[in-house]
C-alpha positions as CSV (number, residue, x, y, z in Angstrom):
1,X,60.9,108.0,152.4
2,X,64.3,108.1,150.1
3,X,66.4,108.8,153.2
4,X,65.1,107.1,156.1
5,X,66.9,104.8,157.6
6,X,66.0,100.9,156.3
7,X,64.2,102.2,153.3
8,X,64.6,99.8,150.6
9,X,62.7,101.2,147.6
10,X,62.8,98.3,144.9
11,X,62.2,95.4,147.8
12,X,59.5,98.3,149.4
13,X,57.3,98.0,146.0
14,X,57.9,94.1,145.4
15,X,56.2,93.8,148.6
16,X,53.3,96.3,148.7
17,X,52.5,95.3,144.6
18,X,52.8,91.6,145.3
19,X,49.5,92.6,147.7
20,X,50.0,89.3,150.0
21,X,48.0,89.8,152.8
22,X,49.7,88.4,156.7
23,X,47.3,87.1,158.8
24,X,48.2,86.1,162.7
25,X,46.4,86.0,165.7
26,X,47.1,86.6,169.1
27,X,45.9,83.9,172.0
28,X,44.4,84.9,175.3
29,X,46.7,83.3,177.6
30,X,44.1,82.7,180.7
31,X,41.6,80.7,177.9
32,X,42.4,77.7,177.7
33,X,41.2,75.8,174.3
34,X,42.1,72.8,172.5
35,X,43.5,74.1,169.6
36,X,42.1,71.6,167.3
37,X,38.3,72.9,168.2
38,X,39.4,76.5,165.9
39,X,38.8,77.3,162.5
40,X,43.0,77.3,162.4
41,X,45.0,74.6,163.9
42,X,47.6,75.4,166.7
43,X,50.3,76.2,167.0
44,X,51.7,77.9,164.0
45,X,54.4,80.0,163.2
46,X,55.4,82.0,166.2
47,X,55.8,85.2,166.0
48,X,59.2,86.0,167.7
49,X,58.1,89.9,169.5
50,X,54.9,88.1,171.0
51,X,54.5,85.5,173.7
52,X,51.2,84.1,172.8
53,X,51.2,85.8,168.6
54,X,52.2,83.3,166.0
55,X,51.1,83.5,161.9
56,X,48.6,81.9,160.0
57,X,49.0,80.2,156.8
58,X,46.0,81.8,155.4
59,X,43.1,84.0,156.6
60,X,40.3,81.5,157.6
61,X,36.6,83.2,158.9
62,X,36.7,84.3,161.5
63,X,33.0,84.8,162.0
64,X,32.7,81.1,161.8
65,X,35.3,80.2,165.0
66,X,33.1,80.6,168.4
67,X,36.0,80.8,169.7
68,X,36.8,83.7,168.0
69,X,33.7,84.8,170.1
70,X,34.7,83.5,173.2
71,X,37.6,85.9,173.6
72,X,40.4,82.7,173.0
73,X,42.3,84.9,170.9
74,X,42.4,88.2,169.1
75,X,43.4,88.6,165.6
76,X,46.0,91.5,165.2
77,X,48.4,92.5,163.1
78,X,51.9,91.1,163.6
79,X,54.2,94.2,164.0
80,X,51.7,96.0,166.3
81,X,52.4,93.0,168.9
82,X,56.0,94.5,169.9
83,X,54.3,96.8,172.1
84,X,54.8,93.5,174.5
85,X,58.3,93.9,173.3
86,X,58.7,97.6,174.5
87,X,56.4,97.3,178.3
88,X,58.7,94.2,179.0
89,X,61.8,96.0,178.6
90,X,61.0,99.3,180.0
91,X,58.9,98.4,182.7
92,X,58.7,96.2,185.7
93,X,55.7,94.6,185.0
94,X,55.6,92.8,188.1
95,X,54.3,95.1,190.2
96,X,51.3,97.5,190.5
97,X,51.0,99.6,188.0
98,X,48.2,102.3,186.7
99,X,48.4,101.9,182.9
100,X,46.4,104.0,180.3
101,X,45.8,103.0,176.7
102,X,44.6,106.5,175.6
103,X,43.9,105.6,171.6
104,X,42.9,102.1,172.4
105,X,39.7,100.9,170.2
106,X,39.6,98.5,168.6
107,X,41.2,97.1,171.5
108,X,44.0,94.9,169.9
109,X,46.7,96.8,172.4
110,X,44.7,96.6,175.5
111,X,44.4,93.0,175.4
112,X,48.0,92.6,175.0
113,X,49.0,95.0,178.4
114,X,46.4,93.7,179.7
115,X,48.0,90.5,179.3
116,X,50.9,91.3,180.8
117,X,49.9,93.1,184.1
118,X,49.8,91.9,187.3
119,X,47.0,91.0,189.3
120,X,47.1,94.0,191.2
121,X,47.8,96.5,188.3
122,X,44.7,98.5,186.5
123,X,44.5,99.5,183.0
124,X,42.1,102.1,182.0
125,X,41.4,101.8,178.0
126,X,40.4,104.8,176.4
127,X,38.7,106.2,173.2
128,X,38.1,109.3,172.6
129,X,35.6,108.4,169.5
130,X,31.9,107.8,171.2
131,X,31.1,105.2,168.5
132,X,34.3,103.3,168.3
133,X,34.2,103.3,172.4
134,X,31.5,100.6,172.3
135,X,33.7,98.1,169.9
136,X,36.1,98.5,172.7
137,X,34.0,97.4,175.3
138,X,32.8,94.5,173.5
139,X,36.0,93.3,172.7
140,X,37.6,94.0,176.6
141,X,34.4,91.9,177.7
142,X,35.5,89.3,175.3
143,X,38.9,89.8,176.9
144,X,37.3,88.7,180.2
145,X,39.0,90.6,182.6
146,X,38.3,92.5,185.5
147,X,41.2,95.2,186.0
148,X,40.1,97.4,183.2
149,X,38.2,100.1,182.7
150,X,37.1,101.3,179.7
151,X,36.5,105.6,179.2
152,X,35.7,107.7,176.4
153,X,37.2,111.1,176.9
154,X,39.8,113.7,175.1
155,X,43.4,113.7,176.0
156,X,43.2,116.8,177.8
157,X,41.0,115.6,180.4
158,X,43.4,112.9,181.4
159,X,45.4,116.5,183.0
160,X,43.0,116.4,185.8
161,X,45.0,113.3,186.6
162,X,48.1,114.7,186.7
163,X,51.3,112.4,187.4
164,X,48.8,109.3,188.0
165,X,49.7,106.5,185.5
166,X,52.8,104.9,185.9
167,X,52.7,103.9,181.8
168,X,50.8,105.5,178.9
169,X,50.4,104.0,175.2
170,X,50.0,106.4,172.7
171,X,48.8,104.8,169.4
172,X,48.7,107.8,167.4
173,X,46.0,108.4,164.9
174,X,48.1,108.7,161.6
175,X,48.2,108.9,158.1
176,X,47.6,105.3,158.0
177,X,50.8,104.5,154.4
178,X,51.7,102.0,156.8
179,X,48.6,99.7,156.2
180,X,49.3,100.4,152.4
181,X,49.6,96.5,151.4
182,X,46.6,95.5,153.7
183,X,44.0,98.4,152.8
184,X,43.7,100.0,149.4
185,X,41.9,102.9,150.7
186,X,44.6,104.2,152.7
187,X,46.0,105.2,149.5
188,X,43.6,107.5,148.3
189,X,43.3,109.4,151.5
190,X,46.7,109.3,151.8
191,X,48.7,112.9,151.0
192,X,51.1,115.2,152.5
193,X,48.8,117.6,153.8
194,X,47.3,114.7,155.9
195,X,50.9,113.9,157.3
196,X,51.1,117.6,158.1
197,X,47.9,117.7,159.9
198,X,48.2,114.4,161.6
199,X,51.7,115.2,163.0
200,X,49.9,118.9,164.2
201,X,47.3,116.6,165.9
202,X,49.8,114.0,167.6
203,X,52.0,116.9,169.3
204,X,48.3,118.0,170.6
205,X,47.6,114.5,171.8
206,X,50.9,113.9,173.7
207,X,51.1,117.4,175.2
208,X,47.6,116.8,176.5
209,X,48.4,113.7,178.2
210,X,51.7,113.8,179.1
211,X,51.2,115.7,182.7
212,X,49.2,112.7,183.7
213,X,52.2,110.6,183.1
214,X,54.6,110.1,186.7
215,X,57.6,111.0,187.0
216,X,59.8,108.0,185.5
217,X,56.8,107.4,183.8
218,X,57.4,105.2,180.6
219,X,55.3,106.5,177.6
220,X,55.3,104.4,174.5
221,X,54.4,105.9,171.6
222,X,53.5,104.5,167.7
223,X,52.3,105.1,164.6
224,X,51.3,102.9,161.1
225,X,52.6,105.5,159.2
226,X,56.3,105.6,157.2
227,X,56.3,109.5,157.5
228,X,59.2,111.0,159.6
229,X,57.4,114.0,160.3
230,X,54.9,111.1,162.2
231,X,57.9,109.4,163.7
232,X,61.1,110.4,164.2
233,X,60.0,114.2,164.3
234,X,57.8,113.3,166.8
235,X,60.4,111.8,169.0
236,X,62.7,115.1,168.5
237,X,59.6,117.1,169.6
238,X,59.1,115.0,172.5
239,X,63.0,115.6,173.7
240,X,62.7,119.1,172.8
241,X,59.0,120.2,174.4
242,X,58.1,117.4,177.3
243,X,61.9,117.2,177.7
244,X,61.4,113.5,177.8
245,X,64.1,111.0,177.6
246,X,64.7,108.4,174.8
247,X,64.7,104.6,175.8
248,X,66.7,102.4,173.7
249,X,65.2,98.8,173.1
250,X,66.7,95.7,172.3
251,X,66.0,93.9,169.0
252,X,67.0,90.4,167.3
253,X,68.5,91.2,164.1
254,X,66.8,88.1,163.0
255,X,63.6,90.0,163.9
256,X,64.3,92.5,160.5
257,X,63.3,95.6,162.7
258,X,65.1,98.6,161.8
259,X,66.5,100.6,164.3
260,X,66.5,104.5,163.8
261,X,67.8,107.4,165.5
262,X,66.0,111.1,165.0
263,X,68.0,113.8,163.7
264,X,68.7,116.6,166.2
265,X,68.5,114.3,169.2
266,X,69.0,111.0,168.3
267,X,66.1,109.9,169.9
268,X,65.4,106.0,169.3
269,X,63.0,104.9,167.3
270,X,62.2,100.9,165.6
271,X,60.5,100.4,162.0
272,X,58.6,97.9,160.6
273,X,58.7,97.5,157.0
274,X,57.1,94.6,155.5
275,X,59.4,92.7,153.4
276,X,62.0,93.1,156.3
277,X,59.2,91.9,158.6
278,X,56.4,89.6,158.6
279,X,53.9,92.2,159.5
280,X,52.6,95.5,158.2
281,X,54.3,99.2,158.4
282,X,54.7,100.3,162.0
283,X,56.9,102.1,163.8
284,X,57.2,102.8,167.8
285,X,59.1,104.8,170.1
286,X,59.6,104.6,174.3
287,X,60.9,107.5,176.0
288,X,60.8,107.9,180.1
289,X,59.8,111.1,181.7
290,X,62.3,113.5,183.3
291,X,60.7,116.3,184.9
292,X,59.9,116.4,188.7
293,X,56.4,116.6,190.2
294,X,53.8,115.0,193.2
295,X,53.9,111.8,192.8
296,X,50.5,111.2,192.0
297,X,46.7,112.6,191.9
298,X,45.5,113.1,196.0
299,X,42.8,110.6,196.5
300,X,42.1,112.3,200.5
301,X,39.3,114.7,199.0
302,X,37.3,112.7,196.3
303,X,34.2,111.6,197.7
304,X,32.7,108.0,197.4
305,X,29.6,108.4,194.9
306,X,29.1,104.6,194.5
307,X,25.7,102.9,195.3
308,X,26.4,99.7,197.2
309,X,23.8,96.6,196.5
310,X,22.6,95.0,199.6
311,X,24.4,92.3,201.5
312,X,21.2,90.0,200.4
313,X,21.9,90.9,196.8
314,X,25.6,90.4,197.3
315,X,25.5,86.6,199.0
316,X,22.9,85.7,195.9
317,X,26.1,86.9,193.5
318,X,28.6,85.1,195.3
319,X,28.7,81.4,194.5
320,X,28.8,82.9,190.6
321,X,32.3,84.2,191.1
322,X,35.6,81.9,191.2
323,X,37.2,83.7,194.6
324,X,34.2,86.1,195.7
325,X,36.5,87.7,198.8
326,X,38.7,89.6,195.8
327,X,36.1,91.4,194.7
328,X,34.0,94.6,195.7
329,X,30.4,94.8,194.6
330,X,28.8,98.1,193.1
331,X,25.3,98.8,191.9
332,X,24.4,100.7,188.5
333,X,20.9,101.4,187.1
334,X,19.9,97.8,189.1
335,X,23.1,96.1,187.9
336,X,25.4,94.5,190.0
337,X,29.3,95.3,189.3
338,X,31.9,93.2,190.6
339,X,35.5,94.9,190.7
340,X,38.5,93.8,192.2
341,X,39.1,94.8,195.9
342,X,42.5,96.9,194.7
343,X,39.9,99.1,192.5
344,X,38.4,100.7,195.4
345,X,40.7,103.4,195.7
346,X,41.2,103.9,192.2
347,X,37.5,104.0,190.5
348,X,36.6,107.2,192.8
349,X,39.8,108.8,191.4
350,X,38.7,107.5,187.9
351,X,35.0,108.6,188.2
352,X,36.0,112.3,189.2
353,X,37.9,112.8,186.5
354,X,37.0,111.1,183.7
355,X,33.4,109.6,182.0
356,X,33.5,105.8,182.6
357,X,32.0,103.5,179.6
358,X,32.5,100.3,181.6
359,X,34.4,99.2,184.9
360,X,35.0,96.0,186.2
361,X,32.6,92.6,185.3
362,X,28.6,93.3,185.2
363,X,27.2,90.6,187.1
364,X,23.4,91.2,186.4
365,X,20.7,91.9,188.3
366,X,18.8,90.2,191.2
367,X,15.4,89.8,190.8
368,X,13.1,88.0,193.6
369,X,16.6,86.2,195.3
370,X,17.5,85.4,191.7
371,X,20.2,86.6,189.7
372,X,19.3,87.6,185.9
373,X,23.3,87.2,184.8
374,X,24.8,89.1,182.6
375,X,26.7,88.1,179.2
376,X,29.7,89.8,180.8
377,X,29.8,87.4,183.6
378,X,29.5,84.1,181.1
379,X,32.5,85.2,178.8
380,X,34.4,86.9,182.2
381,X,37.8,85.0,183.6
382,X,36.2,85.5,187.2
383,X,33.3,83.3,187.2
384,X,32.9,80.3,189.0
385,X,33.9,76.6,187.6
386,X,30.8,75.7,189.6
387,X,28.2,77.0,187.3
388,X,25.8,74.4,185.6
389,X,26.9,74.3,181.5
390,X,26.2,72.6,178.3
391,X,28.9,71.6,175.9
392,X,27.8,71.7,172.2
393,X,29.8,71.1,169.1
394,X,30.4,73.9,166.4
395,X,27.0,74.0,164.6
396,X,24.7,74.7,167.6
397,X,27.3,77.0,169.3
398,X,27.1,78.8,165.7
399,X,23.2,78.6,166.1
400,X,23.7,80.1,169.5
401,X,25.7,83.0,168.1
402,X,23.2,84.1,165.4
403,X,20.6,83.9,168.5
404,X,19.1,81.2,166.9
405,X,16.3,78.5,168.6
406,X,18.9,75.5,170.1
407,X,17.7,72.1,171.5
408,X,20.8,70.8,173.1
409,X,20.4,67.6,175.5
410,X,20.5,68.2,178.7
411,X,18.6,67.5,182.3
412,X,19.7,70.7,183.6
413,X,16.8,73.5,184.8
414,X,17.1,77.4,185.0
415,X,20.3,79.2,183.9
416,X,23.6,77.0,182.9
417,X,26.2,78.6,180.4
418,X,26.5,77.2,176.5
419,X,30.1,76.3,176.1
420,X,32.1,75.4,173.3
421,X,36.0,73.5,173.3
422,X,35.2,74.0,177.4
423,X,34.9,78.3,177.0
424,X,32.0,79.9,177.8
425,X,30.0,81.3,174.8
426,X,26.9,82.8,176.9
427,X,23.5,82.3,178.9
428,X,21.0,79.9,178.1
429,X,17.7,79.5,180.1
430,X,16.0,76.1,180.5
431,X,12.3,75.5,181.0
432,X,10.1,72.7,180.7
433,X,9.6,73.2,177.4
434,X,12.1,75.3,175.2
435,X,15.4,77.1,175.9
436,X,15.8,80.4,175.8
437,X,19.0,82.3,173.8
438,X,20.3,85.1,176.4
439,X,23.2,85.8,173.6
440,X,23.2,89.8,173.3
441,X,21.1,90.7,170.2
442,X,23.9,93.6,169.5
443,X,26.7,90.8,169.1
444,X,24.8,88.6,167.4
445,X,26.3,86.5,163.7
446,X,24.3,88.0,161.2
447,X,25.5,86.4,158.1
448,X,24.9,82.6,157.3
């Protein structure tokens, strides 16, 4: 690291010995709370890259906030938030847009394009790990929106979309010496080799996926790594093999973000060192492909394999959603999906090519003219104000969580929703004589 730009060696191991750990959080800006219901109080100190990101004094449990549970926020690390920072000034986020997330679990960048898209955009949030795919899923259905779709596939099989997303985030596995200060263990796997291998892998990754990228497609790229060979080598073989263009960004110098160029081409590039910032190591890139090509994938031959529910299953699932007429319906193993109406060109596209984890918002299934909802439904941003709920302070909504016996006070019969600070935590069923806990076993607070 001796000569890269912004290195500061003595202020470098002050900071990583000192071992003092930054904790922030990042609010979901369609859940409305009051602040004062969370294991932190509101607002703190912002974080200057990140609309809705600020710092906490110290790390509370997390566990311990239903909120935390109820999608209101996500807790991220600081410097990893500029990827708002990079979409906003590279794109025009204000209209449609295909965006993929290809290394997205646990899901902390997802939520924050998802965040930022318009109503009419889709994101499709990818892992390529089969048992990290399922964290993601569980924390996009925390999330609560409808536009995304969640896959679990290789790079390469993102070329038989070829130019089809209009934006693609590259987190790049890494070395990890970036998350020195705030895991030990990334020390000892840490070693040059690894750098060598993971830089091998990441010129695999973005040669895989970068034909699915449009032309004057933006592609974002980043790393927690310090290595050059991760970062700014990366950038020169980006210039030099997709012959894709650097994007220079704009940065407060109050921010402490160092600005670097790569060596043969002079490709841009932004570090985060902690002790410069209030964040962990990080470093991200944005370049804009150059080369021409069809505009996007041919939808005209893919064939419609979707089962449709009936239209007496689809009036009983109605009333549950906010604005029914924007939505599609789909049926899956007996499972009613609801997906926006803007979806329906893109999920056949999507399902051709790719295998789907999770699309849209499950409703549930309808069982003698009942629906049997779905957790997805309680904790999505599309269901209905209408729906019967029970507000409960922070010990039985922690009772809920651990899928615990509750006995709340209430007249209400059949299915209403447990909420907590006015969010939705999940399902409960009333009968004459108990309440059932519909919170998924898999999610559940196992500790005390």
């Amino acid at each position: 690291m001796q000569n890269i730009n912004g290195f500061d060696k003595e202020n470098f191991i002050e900071v990583h010995e000192s071992g003092e750990p930054v904790t922030s959080v990042r609010q979901n800006p369609v859940k409305f709370f009051d602040t004062q219901h969370s294991v932190f109080k509101m607002p703190g100190e912002k974080i200057p890259w990140s609309a809705n990101g600020f710092y906490l004094p110290e790390r509370p449990s997390f566990t311990a906030d239903p909120l935390f549970h109820a999608g209101a926020y996500y807790v991220q690390e600081a410097s990893s938030m500029f990827l708002e920072e990079a979409l906003k000034q590279t794109v025009d986020l204000s209209r449609p847009l295909k965006i993929l997330d290809l290394c997205a679990a646990p899901g902390g960048k997802s939520t924050v394009i998802q965040s930022l898209l318009s109503k009419e955009s889709v994101l499709v949030s990818n892992e390529v790990i089969k048992t990290r795919v399922t964290v993601l899923a569980e924390n996009i259905t925390k999330w609560g929106a409808a536009n995304v779709v969640v896959t679990n596939n290789d790079p390469k099989d993102f070329q038989r979309l070829e130019n089809y997303f209009d934006v693609i985030v590259v987190d790049a596995p890494c070395s990890g010496s970036g998350l020195f200060r705030k895991d030990p263990d990334a020390v000892k796997e840490w070693s040059e080799n690894n750098v060598a291998l993971c830089s091998q892998r990441q010129q695999r990754i973005l040669a895989d996926v970068f034909p699915a990228l449009k032309p004057d497609g933006i592609l974002i790229y980043s790393t927690c790594s310090y290595s050059k060979e991760e970062d700014e080598e990366i950038c020169d073989w980006m210039a030099e093999e997709l012959q894709a263009a650097s994007c220079k960004l704009q940065v407060e110098s109050s921010w402490g973000i160092v600005e670097t160029a790569s060596a043969k081409n002079g490709a841009w590039g932004y570090r985060f060192y902690p002790g410069k910032v209030k964040g962990e190591g990080f470093f991200i890139a944005a370049v804009k492909k150059n080369n021409a090509g069809n505009n996007s994938t041919p939808v005209n031959k893919i064939k419609n394999k979707r089962e449709q529910p009936s239209s007496a299953a689809i009036e009983i699932v109605k009333p549950f959603l906010k604005n029914a007429g924007d939505f599609f319906f789909i049926k899956q193993h007996e499972e009613i999906i609801a997906l926006p109406l803007h979806l329906q060109t893109v999920l056949p596209v999507l399902q051709s090519a790719l295998y789907i984890k999770k699309a849209g918002v499950k409703m549930g299934t309808v069982i003698r003219n009942e629906l049997i909802p779905e957790h997805e439904l309680a904790v999505s941003t599309i269901i209905s104000t209408a729906i019967p709920s029970i507000a409960v302070e922070k010990e039985m909504a922690l009772q809920y969580l651990r899928r615990q016996e509750i006995k709340p006070a209430t007249v209400l019969k059949g299915w209403a929703l447990l909420t907590y600070a006015s969010l939705p935590l999940g399902w409960v069923k009333i009968l004459p004589n108990r309440i059932n806990n519909y919170y998924p076993a898999a999610w559940r607070i196992v500790n005390k």
